[in-house]
C-alpha positions as semicolon CSV with decimal commas, in nm:
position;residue;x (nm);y (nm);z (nm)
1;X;1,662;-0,339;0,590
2;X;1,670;-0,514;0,277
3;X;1,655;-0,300;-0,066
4;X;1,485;-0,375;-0,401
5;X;1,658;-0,260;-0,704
6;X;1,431;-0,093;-1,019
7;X;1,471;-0,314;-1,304
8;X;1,452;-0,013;-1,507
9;X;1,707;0,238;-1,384
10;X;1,874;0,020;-1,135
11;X;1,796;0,249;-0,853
12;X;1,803;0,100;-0,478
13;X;1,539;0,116;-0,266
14;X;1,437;0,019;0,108
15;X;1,152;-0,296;0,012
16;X;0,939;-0,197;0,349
17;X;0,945;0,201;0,186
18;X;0,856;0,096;-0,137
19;X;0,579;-0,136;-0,023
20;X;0,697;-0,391;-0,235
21;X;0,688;-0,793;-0,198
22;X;0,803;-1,054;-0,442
23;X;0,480;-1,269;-0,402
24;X;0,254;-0,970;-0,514
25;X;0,465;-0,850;-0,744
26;X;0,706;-1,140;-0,881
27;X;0,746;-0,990;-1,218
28;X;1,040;-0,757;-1,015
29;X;1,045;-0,410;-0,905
30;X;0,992;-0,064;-1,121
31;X;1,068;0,257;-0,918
32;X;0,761;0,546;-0,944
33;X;1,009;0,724;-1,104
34;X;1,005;0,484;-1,394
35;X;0,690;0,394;-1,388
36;X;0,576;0,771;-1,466
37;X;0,843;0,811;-1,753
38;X;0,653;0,445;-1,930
39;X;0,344;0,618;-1,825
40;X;0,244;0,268;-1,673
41;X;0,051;0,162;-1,332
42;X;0,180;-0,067;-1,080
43;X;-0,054;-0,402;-1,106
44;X;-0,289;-0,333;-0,817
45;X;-0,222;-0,544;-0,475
46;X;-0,526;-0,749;-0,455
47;X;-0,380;-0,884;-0,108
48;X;-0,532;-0,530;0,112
49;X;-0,722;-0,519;0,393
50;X;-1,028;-0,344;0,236
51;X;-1,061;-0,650;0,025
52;X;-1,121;-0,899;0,336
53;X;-1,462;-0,975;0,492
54;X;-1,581;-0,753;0,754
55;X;-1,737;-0,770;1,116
56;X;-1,935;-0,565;1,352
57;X;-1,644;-0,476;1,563
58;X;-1,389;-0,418;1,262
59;X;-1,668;-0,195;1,106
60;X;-1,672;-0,031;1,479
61;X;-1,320;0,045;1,505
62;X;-1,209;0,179;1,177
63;X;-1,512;0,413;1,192
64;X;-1,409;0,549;1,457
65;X;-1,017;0,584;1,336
66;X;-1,140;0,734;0,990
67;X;-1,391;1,029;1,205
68;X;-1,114;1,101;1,485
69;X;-0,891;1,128;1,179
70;X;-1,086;1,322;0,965
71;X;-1,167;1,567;1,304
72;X;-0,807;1,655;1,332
73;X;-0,731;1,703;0,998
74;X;-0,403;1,451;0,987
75;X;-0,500;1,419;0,571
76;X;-0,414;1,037;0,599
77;X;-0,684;0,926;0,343
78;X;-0,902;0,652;0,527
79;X;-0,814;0,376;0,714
80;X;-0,950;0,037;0,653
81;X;-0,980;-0,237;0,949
82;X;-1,024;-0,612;0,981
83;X;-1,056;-0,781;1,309
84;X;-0,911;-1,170;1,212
């Protein structure tokens, strides 16, 4: 698994953990860590599924996801779904 390093402290971490890409974010890597001390934000990913156009089905399925979710209590947030 490739790593990332923070440009700040130089800490390593896994890219897929960290959620990180170097298209979104080109400007390089800052841990959370880091990013709390600065009291800064991460740039928001404008490349997420919630952001893509929707269909009947897609609308359908994560519906579904988000109640059975919410009905057993697994406290993932909500799910968002596109059918492409």
């Amino acid at each position: 698994e490739p790593f990332v390093v923070c440009m700040d402290c130089g800490r390593k971490q896994h890219q897929i953990c960290v959620l990180h890409h170097d298209n979104i974010w080109p400007q390089g890597f800052c841990c959370d860590n880091c990013l709390k001390k600065k009291a800064a934000k991460r740039k928001d990913n404008k490349f997420n599924a919630k952001k893509l156009p929707t269909s009947k089905l897609g609308i359908y399925i994560e519906t579904r996801v988000n109640n059975f979710l919410k009905k057993k209590e697994a406290g993932a947030g909500e799910v968002h779904i596109r059918v492409v």
